[in-house]
C-alpha positions as CSV (number, residue, x, y, z in Angstrom):
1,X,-10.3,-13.5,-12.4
2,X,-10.9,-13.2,-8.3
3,X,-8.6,-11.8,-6.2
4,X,-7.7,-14.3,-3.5
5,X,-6.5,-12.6,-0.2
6,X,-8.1,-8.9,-0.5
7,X,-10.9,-8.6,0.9
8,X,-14.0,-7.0,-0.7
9,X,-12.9,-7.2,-3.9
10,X,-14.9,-9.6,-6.8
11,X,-17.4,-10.5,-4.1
12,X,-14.2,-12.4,-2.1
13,X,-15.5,-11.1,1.8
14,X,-14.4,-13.0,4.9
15,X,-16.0,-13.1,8.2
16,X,-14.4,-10.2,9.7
17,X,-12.6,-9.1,7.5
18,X,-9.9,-11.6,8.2
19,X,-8.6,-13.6,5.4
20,X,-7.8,-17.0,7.3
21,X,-4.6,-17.6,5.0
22,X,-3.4,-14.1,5.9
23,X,-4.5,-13.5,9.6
24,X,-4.8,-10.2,11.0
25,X,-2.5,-7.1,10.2
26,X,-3.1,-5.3,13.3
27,X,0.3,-5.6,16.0
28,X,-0.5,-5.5,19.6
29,X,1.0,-5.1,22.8
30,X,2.2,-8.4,23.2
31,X,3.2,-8.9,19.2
32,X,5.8,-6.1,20.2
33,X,7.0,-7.7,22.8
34,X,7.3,-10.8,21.1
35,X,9.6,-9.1,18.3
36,X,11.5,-7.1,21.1
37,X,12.6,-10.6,23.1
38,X,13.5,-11.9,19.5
39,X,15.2,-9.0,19.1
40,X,17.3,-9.7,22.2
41,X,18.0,-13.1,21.8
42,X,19.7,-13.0,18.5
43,X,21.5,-9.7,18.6
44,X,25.3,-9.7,18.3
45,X,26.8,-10.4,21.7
46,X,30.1,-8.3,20.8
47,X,27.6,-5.3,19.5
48,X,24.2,-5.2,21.2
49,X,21.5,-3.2,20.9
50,X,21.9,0.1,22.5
51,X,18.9,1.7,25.4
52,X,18.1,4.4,23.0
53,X,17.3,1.9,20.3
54,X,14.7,0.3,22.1
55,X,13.5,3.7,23.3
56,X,13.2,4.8,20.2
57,X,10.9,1.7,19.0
58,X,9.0,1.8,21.9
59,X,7.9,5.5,21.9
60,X,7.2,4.4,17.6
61,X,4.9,1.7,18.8
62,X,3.0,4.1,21.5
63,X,2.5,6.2,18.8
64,X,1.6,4.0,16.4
65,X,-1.1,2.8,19.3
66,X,-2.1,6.4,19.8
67,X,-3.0,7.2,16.2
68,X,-4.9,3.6,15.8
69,X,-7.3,4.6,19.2
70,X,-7.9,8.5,17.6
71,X,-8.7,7.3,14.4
72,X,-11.1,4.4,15.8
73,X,-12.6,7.9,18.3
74,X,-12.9,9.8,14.7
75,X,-14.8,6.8,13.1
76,X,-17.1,6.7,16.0
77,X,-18.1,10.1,16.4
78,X,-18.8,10.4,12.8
79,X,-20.7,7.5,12.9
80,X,-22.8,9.2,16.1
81,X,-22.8,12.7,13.6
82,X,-25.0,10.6,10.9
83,X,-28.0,9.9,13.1
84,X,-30.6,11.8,11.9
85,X,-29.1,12.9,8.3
86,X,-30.0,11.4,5.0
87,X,-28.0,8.9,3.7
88,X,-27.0,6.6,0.4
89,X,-25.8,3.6,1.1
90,X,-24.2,1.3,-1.1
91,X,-26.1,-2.4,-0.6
92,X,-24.1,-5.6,-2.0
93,X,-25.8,-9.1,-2.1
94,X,-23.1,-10.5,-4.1
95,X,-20.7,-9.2,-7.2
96,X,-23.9,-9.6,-9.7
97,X,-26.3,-7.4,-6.8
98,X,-25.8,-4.0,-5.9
99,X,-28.1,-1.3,-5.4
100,X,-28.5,1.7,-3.5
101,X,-30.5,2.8,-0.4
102,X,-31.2,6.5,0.9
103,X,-32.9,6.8,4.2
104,X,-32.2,8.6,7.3
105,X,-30.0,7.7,9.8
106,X,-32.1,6.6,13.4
107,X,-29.7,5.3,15.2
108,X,-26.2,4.1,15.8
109,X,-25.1,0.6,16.7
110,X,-21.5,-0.8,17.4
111,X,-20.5,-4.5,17.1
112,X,-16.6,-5.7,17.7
113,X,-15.9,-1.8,17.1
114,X,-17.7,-1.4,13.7
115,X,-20.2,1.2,13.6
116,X,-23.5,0.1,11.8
117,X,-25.7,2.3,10.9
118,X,-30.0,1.8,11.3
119,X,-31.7,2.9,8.0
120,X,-35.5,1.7,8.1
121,X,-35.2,-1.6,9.7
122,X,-31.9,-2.7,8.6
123,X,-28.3,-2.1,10.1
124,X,-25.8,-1.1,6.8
125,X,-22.1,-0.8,7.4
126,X,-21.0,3.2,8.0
127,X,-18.2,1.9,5.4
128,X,-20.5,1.4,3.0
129,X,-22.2,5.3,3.0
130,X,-21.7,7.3,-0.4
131,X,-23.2,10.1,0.6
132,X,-24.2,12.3,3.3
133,X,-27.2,14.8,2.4
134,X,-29.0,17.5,4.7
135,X,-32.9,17.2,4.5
136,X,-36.2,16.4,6.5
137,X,-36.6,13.1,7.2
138,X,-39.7,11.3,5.2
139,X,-41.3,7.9,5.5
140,X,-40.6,7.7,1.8
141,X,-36.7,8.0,2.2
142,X,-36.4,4.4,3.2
143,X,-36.1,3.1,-0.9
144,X,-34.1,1.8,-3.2
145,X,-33.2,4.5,-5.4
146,X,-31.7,4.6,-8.8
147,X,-28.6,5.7,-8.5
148,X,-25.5,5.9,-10.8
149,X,-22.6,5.1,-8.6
150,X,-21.0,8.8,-9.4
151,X,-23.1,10.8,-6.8
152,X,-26.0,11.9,-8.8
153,X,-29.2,10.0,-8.3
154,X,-29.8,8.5,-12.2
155,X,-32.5,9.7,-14.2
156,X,-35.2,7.6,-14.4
């Protein structure tokens, strides 16, 4: 039975990730400052909120901010760290179609902040690496090669 509303799993993928239904579960500046005037407007007018509170919720959303930008920086740089390393990547058509493909990373390409990585001539999602392997790139590492899902390459 599909899972509606999850994306990625049983083949269910939407355009960016973004389940239409659901919309997006990433707060901005401006979502913050939406729930802060909210906030204001229907607190008690014999108790309001005190300075420190919103102090306190501010400095939590600039921190939540400041991890979100490093980890986006870590995702980057690792993407940049795979060019020129061997790869397997994990290649879905549909839920019936997956295989695997090893190559070596050429280059690096970012759209709307996703790193994509060039294997041969075809751009595969860093998300979608299995593994990482140290080794002299060959013409003949850009195949589909049988491999068990477990990190071992399956005997043939």
């Amino acid at each position: 039975m599909p899972i509606s509303g999850v994306s990625g799993l049983n083949g269910v993928v939407y355009p960016d990730g973004i389940n239409p239904k659901l919309g997006s579960s990433d707060l901005g500046i401006n979502d913050f400052l939406t729930l802060l005037t909210a906030q204001l407007r229907n607190q008690n007018v014999m108790e309001p909120a005190s300075d420190t509170e919103f102090i306190a919720q501010m400095a939590q959303f600039s921190s939540l901010q400041a991890i979100k930008e490093l980890s986006v920086m870590f995702q980057n740089t690792q993407a940049v760290a795979f060019i020129g390393k061997n790869v397997i990547v994990r290649n879905v058509y549909d839920s019936e179609n997956e295989t695997y493909i090893s190559g070596w990373v050429q280059s690096v390409n970012f759209e709307e902040g996703i790193p994509y990585l060039l294997i041969g001539d075809k751009y595969y999602k860093m998300s979608d690496v299995t593994d990482v392997y140290i080794g002299t790139p060959t013409a003949e590492d850009d195949t589909d090669v049988p491999y068990n899902g477990e990190g071992n390459i399956a005997e043939v």
